[in-house]
C-alpha positions in Angstrom: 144.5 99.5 140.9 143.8 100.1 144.4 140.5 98.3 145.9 139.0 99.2 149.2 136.7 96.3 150.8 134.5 98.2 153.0 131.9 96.5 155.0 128.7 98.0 155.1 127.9 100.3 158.9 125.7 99.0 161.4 122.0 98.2 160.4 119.0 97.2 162.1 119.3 94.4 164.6 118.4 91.5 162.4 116.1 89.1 164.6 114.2 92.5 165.3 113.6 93.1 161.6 113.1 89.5 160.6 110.0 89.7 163.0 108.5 92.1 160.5 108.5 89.9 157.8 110.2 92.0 155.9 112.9 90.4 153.5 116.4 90.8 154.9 117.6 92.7 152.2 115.7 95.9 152.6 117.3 96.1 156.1 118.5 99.3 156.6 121.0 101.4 158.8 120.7 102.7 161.9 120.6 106.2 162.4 123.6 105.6 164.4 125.2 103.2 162.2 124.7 106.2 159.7 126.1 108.9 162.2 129.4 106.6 162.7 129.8 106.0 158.7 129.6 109.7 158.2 132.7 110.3 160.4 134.1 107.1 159.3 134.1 107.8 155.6 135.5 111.0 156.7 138.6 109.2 158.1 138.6 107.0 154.7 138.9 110.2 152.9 141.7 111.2 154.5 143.6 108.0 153.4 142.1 107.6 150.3 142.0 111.0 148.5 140.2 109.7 145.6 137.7 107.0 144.9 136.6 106.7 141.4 134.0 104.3 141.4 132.0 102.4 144.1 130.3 99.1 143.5 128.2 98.0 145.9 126.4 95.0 146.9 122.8 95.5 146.1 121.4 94.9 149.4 120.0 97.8 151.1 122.5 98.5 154.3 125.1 98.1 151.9 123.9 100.7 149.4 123.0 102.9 151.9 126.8 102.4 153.2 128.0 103.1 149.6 125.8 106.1 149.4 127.3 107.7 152.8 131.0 107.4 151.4 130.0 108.7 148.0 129.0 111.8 149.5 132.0 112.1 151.4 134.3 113.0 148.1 133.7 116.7 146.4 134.3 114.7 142.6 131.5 112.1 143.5 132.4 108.5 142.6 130.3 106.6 140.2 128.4 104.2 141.9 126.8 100.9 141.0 125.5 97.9 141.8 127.4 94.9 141.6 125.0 91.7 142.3 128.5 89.5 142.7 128.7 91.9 146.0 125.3 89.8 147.4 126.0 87.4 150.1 127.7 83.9 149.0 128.9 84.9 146.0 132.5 83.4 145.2 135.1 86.2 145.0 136.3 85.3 141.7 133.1 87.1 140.2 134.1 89.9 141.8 138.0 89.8 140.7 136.4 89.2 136.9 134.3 92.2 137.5 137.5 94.3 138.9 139.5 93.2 135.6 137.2 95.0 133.9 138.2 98.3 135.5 140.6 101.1 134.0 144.0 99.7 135.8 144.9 102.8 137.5 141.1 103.2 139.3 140.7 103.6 143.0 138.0 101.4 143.3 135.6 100.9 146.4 133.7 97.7 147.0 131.0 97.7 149.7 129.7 94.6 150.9 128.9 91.9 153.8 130.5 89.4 156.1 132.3 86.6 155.9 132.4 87.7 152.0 134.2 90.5 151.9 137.0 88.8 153.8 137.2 85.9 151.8 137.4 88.2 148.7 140.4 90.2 150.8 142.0 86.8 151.1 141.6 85.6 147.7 143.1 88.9 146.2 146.4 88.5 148.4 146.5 84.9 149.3 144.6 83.2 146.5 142.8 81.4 149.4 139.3 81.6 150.1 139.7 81.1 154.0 139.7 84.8 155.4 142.5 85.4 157.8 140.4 88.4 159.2 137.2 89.2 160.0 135.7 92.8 158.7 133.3 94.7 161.7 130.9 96.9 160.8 132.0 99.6 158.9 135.6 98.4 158.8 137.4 98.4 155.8 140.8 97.0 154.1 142.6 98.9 151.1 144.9 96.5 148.8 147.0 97.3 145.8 147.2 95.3 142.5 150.0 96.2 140.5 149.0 94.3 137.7 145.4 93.1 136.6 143.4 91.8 139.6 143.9 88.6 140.4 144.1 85.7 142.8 147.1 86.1 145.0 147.9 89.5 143.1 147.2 92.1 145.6 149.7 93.5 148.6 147.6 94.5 151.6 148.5 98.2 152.3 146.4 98.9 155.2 143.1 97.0 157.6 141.4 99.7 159.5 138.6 99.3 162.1 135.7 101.4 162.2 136.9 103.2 165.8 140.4 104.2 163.8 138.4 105.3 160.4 136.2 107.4 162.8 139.1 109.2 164.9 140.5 109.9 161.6 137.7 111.7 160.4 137.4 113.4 163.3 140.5 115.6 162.3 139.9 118.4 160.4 139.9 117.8 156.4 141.1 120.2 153.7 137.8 120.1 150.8 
């Protein structure tokens, strides 16, 4: 199985929407945070030729993130929602969740800081200290061989979201 950890793209400055009242979760992306995912999930396409499902935390930026990569791919990826995605939520939910997966899925999980690096960390270390930090719209691609598990996964590649954009910038075949 190959899972890529992909944080969600930039969303509304937080403070600024907090003084709305509004709760946190519906905050959404920027129209520049969307602009920049656009190109950026270009440059994941051209990594990753195929993504056959997406789960995706079920907080608002982050769905709107999933929905932006979705589109990206000709044979649309499923997408869902996957609650253990939600801030503080201990990556073993997510590695249960993973096991239930056909083994030979691409999968994409879209999701939130620190999070999403302590899941990376527990699918390659078995740790739940990150030894990275996702930015916005960054994202991490790691191959288990066998059923996911703690410690299972080999990293194959970190990207930022400046490298995923020049990559999309090239030209890509449909």
């Amino acid at each position: 199985m190959d899972i890529l950890i992909l944080r969600h793209a930039i969303a509304e400055d937080r403070l600024i929407f907090a003084a709305s009242e509004a709760n946190d979760d519906l905050r959404p992306l920027t129209g520049r945070g969307r602009r920049r995912m656009e190109r950026g999930a270009q440059g994941i396409r051209r990594v990753l030729r195929r993504i056959d499902i997406i789960a995706t935390s079920p907080l608002v930026r982050a769905t709107e993130t999933a929905t932006i990569l979705a589109r990206t791919y000709l044979e649309a990826p499923e997408l869902v929602e996957l609650p253990t995605l939600a801030p503080g939520i201990d990556p073993a939910e997510t590695t249960r969740w993973l096991g239930t997966q056909p083994p030979e899925a691409v999968v994409a999980l879209v999701g939130h800081e620190p999070d999403l690096s302590s899941l990376l960390a527990w699918l390659t270390t078995g740790g739940r200290e990150g030894f990275t930090h996702l930015r916005k719209a960054g994202a991490a691609l790691v191959h288990c061989p066998g059923e996911p598990e703690a410690g299972g996964g080999q990293l194959q590649w970190l990207a930022t979201a400046k490298q995923l954009r020049l990559l999309g910038e090239r030209t890509l075949a449909p």
